[in-house]
N, C-alpha and C positions, 0 to 999 in steps of 0.2 A: 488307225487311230489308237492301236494298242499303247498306252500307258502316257497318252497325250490329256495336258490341261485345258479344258475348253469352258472359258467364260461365259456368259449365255446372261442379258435382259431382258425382262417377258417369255420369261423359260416358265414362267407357271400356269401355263394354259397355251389354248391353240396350237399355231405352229411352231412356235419359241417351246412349246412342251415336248411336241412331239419329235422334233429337233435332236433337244437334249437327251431323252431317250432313246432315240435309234444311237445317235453318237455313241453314248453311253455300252450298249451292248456292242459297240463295233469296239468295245477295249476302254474310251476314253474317260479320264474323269472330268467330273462336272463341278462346275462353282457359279451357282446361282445368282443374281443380286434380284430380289425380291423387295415388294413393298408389306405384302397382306403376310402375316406369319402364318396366319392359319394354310393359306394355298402354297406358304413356300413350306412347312414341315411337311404337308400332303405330296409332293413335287418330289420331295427328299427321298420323301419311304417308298415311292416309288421311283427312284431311279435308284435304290438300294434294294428294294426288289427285285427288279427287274438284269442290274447290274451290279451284282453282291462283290463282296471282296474290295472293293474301291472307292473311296475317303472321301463319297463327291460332299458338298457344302455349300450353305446358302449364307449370305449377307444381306441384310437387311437396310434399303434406303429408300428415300423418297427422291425419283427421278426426277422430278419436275421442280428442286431446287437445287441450285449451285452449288451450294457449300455439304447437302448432301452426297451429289454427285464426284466432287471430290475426296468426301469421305473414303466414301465408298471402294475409289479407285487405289485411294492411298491405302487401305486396308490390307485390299489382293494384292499388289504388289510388295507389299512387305514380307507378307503371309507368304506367295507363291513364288518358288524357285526359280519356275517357268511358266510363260504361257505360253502356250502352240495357237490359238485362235482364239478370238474375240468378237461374239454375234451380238451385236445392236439391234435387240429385236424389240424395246420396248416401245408401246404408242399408244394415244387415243384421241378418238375427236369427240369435241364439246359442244353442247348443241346450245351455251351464249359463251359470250364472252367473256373470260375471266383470268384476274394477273394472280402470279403467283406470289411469295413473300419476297421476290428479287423485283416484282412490279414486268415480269416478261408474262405476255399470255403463253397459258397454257399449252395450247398446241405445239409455239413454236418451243417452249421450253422442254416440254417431255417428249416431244419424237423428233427434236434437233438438239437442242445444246448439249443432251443427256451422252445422245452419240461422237458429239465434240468433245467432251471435258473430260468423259469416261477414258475415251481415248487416247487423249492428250495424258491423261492419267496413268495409262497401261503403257501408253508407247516406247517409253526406255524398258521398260519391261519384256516386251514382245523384240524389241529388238537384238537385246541379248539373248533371244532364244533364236532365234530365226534360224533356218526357214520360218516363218508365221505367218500367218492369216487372219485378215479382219473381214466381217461381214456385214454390210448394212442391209436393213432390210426395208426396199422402199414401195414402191408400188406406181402401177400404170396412171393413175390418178393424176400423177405430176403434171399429164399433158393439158396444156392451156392454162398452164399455172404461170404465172410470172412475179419477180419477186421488188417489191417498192423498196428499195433501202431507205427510202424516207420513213416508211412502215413498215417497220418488221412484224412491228406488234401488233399489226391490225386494226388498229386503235380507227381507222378512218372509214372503212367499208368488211365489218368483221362479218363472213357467214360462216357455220360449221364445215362446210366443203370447201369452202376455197381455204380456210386456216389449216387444212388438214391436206390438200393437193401442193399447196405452197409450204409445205414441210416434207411432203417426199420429193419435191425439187429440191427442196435443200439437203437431203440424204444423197440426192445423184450428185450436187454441185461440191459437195463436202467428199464424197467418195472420188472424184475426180483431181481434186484438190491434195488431197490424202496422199493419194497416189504420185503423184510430184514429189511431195515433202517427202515419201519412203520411199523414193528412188536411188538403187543403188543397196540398199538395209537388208533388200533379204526380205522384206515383208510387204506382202501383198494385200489389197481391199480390193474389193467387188460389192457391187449390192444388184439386190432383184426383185421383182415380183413376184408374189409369190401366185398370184392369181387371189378372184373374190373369194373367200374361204369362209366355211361357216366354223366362225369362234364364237367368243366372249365378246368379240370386238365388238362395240356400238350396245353394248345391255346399257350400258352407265352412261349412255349420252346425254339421256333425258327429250324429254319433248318429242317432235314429230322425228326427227333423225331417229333416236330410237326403233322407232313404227316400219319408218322406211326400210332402214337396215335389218328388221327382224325381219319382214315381208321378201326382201329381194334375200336374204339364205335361204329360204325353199329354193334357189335355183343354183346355189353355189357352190364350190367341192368339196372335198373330204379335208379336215387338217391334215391328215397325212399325205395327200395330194397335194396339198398347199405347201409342205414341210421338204417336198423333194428337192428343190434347188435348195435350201439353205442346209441342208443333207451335204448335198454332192460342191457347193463351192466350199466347203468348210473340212472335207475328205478326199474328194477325186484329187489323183495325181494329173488327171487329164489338164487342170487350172492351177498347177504346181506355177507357176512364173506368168499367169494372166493379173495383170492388176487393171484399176483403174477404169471396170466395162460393166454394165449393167446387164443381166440375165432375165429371161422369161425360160422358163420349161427346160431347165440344163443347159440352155445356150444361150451363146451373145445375143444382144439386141440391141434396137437402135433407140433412144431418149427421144424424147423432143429437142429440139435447136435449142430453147432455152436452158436445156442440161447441159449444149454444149458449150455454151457460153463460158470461155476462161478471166473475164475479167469479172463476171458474175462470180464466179468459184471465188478468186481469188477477193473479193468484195466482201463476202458473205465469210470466208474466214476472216478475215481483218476485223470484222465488226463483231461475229461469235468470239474471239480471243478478248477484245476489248472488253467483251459484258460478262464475259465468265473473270477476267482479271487475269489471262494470261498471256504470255509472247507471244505477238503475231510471226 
């Protein structure tokens, strides 16, 4: 990873932290996109601690609207020469329902479109660097999710788990998707599970979700356990030319059917392009 650019969202806690940091000390530099200032200059001084000598940097946006996520994307790409990799690590789940100032709930907005628009934002970018790498990070959760494109938005039968299972299918159906589209480029995607990890995740859900999810981290792993595949698909040469596959524990694994669904993928891009306002 020595003297590589590695973008990273939700790089300011948990596993997107701890991520950033190992990368970091394997050589690379880091460019953040943060929402909270306070946890992205904290994030900073330690990845300039930890990993001195090297110009890593944080951007400041709000994920879960369009036109910041665009900002945002337009910013590094002007700014950045190159990018070697791109980890879509940002997410959360809500414990009601709520739209954002684009009228998209929450959910689907900040742990799906964020990893579409960003992307789409980056991707002339990463491709004139290529070899490159993109990384989504989704989770086991997906399974028994299914997606209504009559409802994206939940508007019909919203709970905090299914808004939140029905947006890591859409990281597998997007990451599979993805993969198509940079076929041929030089740039590969993969996403994973990272396993149930004790973070930040679920403090700010509110309500009983909150309860649950504090209750069930006494039994869940270490961030830095949690952090090892998005470590090793973002630097092993062993996934130097694997695209398009979803990881548990360093290794391929197999989705549910509904991830494998290619008219779902290719559905679910058409519709995210049309509500972000870009080329399908």
């Amino acid at each position: 990873m020595e003297g590589k650019t590695v973008i990273v969202t939700g790089g300011t806690s948990g596993i997107g932290e701890i991520a950033a940091r190992q990368l970091a000390q394997m050589g690379a530099r880091i460019v953040l996109i943060a929402r909270d200032k306070q946890r992205g200059e904290t994030t900073l001084a330690e990845l300039q601690k930890c990993a001195p000598g090297i110009a890593h940097k944080v951007h400041y946006a709000d994920l879960s609207r369009i036109s910041e996520m665009k900002r945002a994307a337009a910013e590094i790409a002007e700014n950045e020469p190159r990018i070697d990799v791109l980890i879509n690590n940002a997410g959360a789940m809500f414990s009601s329902r709520k739209l954002t100032s684009d009228g998209l709930e929450y959910t689907f907005a900040l742990n799906h479109m964020a990893y579409f628009v960003v992307t789409e934002g980056l991707r002339g970018r990463l491709q004139a660097s290529a070899p490159a790498r993109i990384i989504n990070t989704s989770s086991a959760v997906h399974r028994g999710a299914r997606l209504d494109f009559a409802d994206l938005q939940s508007a019909k039968d919203y709970s905090a788990m299914k808004a939140y299972s029905r947006s890591k299918l859409c990281n597998i159906l997007f990451t599979r998707e993805l993969a198509r589209h940079l076929d041929g480029t030089g740039v590969t995607v993969n996403c994973l599970h990272p396993g149930f990890v004790a973070t930040r995740f679920g403090d700010q859900s509110g309500g009983m979700i909150s309860r649950i999810i504090g209750l069930a981290k006494l039994f869940a792993i270490s961030p830095e356990k949690g952090a090892e595949t998005l470590v090793y698909l973002a630097s092993s040469p062993e996934v130097a030319g694997t695209t398009g596959e979803y990881f548990y524990k360093c290794r391929k694994a197999k989705p549910s059917q509904e991830a494998l669904d290619n008219r779902a993928a290719l559905a679910l891009w058409a519709q995210s392009a049309a509500l972000a306002g870009l080329k399908s």
